[in-house]
N, C-alpha and C positions, 0 to 999 in steps of 0.2 A: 504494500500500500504506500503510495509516494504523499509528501508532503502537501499541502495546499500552498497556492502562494498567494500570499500575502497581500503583493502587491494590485493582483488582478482582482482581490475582492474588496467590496464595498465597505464603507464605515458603520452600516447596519451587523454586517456580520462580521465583523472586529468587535462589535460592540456586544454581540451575543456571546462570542466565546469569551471574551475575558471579563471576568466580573465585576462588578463597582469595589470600591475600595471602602473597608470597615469604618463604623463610625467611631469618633475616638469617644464618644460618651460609654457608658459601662451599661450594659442594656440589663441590667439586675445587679439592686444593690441591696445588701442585708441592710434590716432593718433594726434601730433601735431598739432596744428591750425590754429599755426604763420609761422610754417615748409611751406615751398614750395612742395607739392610732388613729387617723384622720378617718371620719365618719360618725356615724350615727352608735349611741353605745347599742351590744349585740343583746338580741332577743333572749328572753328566756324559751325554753320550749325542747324541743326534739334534739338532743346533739350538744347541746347549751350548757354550757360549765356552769357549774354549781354555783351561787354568790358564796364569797367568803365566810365562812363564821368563824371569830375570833375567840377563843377561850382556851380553859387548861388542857394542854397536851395536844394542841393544836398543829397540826403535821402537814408541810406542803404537797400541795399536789399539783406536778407537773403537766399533768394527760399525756397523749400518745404527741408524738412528734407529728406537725404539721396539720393537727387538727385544731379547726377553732382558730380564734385572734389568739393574735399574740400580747396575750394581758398578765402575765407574768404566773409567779406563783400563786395557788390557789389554796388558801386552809383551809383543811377539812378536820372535822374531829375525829380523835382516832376510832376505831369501830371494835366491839369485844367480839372476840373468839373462844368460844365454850367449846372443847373437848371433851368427851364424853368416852372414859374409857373402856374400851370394848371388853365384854364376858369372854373370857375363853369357854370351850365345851367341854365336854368329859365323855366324850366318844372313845373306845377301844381301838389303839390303833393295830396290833396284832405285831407290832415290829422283830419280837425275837421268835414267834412260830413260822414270820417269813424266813427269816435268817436262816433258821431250820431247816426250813422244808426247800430251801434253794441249794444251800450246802448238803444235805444230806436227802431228799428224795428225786425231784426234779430241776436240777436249773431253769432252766426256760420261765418254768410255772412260777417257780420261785421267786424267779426276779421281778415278773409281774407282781406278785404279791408284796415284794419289797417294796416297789414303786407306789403304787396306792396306801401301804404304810405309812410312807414319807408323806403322799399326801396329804393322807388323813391329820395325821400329826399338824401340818401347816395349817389344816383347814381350825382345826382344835385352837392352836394358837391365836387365827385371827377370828376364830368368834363364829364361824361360819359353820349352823351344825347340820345343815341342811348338807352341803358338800362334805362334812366329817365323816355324817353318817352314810352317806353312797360309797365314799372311799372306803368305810371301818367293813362296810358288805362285801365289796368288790376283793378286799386285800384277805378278811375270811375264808369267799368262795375261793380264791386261787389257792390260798394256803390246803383248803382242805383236797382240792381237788391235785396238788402235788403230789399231797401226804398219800391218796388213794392210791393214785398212778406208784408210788416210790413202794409202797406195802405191797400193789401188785408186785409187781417188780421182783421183790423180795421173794414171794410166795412162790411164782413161776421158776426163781432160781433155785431155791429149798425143794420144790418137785423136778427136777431136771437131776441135782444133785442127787438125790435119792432114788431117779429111777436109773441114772447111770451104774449107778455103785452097786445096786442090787444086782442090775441084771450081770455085770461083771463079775460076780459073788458065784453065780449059778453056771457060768460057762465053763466047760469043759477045758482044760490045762488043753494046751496044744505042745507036739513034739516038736522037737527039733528034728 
């Protein structure tokens, strides 16, 4: 693409490519803080800062940046906060028959059961007995159903053991 020249175009389109020259005034200038601003004082109503109220323990309020005039700090009184501290529950969390039954009958099951333990416990602590008690069921059912599974387990090995050794009891010596 070759250049244009220059001199074969008009003072219209010199005038379009290059652009007027900046004004030296400041086209935004921060505004006083402590200044009162020019107009009408602002409405009360929808959006409208609070008027002042001056007295003990009186605490500025700024608002959010760029909302509203700009009329300085605002006093508000401080406002009380009641805390009310929470019941904890007294749900069962089952945590050492999970331990149990995840080390000594099924893993898997086990650790499900641990998991719900723990939650239960959290649920216990923050008060919440409604989720204590689904977790105190859910960590029981798993415990109990490892416990089953790990006793099977047990049983089937105890009958395998016993029918091997028997029937090897009854076999006939073989020669060399």
């Amino acid at each position: 693409m070759s250049k244009p020249n220059y001199e074969q175009l008009g003072e219209k389109a010199l005038a379009a490519q290059n652009p007027p020259a900046y004004s030296e005034k400041e086209a935004y200038a921060e505004p006083d803080p402590l200044k009162q601003p020019p107009g009408p004082a602002p409405q009360a109503g929808y959006g409208a800062v609070p008027a002042p109220q001056a007295g003990y323990g009186a605490m500025p309020y700024y608002g959010p940046p760029g909302a509203g005039s700009n009329l300085g700090p605002v006093l508000q009184p401080p406002q009380a906060v009641y805390v009310t501290p929470v019941q904890p529950t007294n749900e069962p969390d089952y945590l050492i028959y999970s331990i149990f039954t995840m080390l000594c009958c099924c893993l898997p099951l086990g650790i499900a059961a641990l998991v719900y333990s723990i939650q239960t416990r959290e649920a216990n602590f923050a008060g919440n007995a409604a989720s204590a008690k689904r977790n105190s069921r859910m960590a029981r059912l798993f415990g109990h159903i490892a416990l089953g599974i790990g006793l099977g387990c047990l049983v089937i090995y105890i009958i395998i053991v016993v029918v091997v050794s028997t029937t090897a009891a009854y076999l006939p010596p073989q020669k060399p």
